[in-house]
LOZA-939010 format. One record per residue (C-alpha): residue in three letters; residue number from 0; x, y, z. Coordinates in steps of 0.1 Angstrom, whole numbers. Each point is the difference from the previous one (the first is absolute). Example, Ala and Ser with C-alpha at 12.3 -4.5 7.8 and 13.67 -1.06 7.14 Angstrom:
2
<nudo r="ALA" k="0" xx="123" yy="-45" zz="78"/>
<nudo r="SER" k="1" xx="14" yy="34" zz="-7"/>
END
This chain:
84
<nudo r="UNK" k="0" xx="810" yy="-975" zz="1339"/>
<nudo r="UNK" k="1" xx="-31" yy="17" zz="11"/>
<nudo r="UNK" k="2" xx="-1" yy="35" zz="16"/>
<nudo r="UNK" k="3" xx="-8" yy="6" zz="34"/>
<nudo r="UNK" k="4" xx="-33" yy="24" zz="3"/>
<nudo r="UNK" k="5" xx="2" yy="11" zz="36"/>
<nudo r="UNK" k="6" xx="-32" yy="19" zz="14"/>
<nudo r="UNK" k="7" xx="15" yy="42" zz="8"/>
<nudo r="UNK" k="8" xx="6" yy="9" zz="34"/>
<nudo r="UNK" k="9" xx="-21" yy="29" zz="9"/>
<nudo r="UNK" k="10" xx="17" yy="29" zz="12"/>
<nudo r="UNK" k="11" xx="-26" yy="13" zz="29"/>
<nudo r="UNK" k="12" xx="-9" yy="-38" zz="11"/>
<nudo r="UNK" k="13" xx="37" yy="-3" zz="3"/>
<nudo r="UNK" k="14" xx="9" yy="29" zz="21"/>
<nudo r="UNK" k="15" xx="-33" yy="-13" zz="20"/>
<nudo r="UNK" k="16" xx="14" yy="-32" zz="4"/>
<nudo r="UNK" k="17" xx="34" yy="15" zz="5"/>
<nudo r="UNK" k="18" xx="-12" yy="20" zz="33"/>
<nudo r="UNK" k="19" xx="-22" yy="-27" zz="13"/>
<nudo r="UNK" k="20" xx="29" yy="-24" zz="-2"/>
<nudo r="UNK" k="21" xx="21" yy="28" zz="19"/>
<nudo r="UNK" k="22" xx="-19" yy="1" zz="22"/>
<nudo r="UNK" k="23" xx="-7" yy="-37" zz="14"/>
<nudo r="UNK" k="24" xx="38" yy="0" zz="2"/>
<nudo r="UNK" k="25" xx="8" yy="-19" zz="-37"/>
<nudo r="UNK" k="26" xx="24" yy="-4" zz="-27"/>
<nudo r="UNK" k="27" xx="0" yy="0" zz="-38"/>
<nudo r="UNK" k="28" xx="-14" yy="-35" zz="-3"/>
<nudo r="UNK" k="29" xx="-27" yy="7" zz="18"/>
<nudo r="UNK" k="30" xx="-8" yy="25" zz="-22"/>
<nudo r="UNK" k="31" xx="2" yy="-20" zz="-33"/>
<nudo r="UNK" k="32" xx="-20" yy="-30" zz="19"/>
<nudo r="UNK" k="33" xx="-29" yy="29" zz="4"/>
<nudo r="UNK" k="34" xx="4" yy="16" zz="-33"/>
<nudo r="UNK" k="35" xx="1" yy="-36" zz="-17"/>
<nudo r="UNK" k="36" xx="32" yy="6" zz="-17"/>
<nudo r="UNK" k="37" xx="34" yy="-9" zz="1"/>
<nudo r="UNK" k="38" xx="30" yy="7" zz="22"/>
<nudo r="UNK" k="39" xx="18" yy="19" zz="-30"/>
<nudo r="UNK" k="40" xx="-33" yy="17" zz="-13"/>
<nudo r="UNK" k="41" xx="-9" yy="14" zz="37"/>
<nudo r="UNK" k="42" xx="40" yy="10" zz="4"/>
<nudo r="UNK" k="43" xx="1" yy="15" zz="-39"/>
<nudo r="UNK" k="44" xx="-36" yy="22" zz="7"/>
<nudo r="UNK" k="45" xx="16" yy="14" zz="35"/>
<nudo r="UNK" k="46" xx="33" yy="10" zz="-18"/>
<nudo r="UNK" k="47" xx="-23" yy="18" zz="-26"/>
<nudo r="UNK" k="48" xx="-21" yy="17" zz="25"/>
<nudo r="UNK" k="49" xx="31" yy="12" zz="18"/>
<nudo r="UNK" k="50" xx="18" yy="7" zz="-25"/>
<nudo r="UNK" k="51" xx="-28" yy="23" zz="-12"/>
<nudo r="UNK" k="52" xx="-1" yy="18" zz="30"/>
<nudo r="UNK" k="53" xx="-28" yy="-17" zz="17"/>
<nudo r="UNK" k="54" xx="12" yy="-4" zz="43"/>
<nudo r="UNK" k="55" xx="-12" yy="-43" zz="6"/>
<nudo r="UNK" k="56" xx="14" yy="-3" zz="36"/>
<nudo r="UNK" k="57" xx="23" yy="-23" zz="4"/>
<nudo r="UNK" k="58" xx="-7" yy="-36" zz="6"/>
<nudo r="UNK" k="59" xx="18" yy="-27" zz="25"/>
<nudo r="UNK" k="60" xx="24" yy="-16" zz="-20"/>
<nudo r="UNK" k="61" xx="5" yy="-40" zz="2"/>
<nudo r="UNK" k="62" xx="-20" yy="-29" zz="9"/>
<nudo r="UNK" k="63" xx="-25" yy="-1" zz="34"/>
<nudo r="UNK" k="64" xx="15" yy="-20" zz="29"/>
<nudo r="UNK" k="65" xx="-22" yy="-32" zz="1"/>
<nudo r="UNK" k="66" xx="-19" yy="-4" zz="33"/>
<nudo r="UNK" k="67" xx="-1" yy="-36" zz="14"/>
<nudo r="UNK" k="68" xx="-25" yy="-11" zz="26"/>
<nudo r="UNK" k="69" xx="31" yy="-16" zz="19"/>
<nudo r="UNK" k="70" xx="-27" yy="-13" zz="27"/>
<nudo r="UNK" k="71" xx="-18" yy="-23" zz="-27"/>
<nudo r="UNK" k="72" xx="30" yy="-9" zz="-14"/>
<nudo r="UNK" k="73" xx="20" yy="-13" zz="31"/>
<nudo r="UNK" k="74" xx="-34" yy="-19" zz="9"/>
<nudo r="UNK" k="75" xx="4" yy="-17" zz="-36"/>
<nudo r="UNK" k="76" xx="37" yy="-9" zz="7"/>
<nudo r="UNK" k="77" xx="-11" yy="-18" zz="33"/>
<nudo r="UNK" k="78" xx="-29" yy="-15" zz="-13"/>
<nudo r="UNK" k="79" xx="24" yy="-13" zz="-28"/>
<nudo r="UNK" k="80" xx="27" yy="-12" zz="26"/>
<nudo r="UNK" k="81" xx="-22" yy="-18" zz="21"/>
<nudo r="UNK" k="82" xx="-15" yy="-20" zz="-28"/>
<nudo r="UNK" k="83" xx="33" yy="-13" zz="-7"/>
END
C-alpha cells in the first residue's frame, strides 16, 4: 500500500482561517474546505493548537440549515401539476 503524503497545515494560515471562519458565523468544515484539508486534519490541528495553549474561538457546531427559495419551488410544483 502506498503512503499518504499530505501537504502540512500551516499554523498562522490556520488561526487566519480559523478567525475568518468565526467570524462569518461557520463551522469546522468550513474551515478544512478553506484550508484544503480534511475534516479530521482541520479537527486534529485545532486540538493541537488548543491544547498548546493557543485561544481559536469556538466555532458553531453542526451542519448549516439549508435555505430553499420556497417561492420557485411551489411555482415548479404547479407548473408540474398542470402539465399532468
Amino acid at each position: 500500500m502506498e503512503k499518504v503524503i499530505r501537504k502540512p497545515i500551516d499554523n498562522n494560515e490556520f488561526v487566519k482561517v480559523w478567525a475568518q471562519v468565526h467570524l462569518d458565523g461557520g463551522n469546522l468544515q468550513d474551515v478544512a474546505n478553506r484550508m484544503e484539508c480534511s475534516y479530521a486534519g482541520a479537527r486534529n490541528k485545532a486540538d493541537r493548537l488548543i491544547s498548546s495553549g493557543v485561544e481559536l474561538p469556538e466555532l458553531k457546531r453542526g451542519r448549516r440549515p439549508k435555505t430553499y427559495d420556497t417561492v420557485l419551488l411551489n411555482k415548479e410544483i404547479m407548473t408540474e401539476m398542470a402539465d399532468a
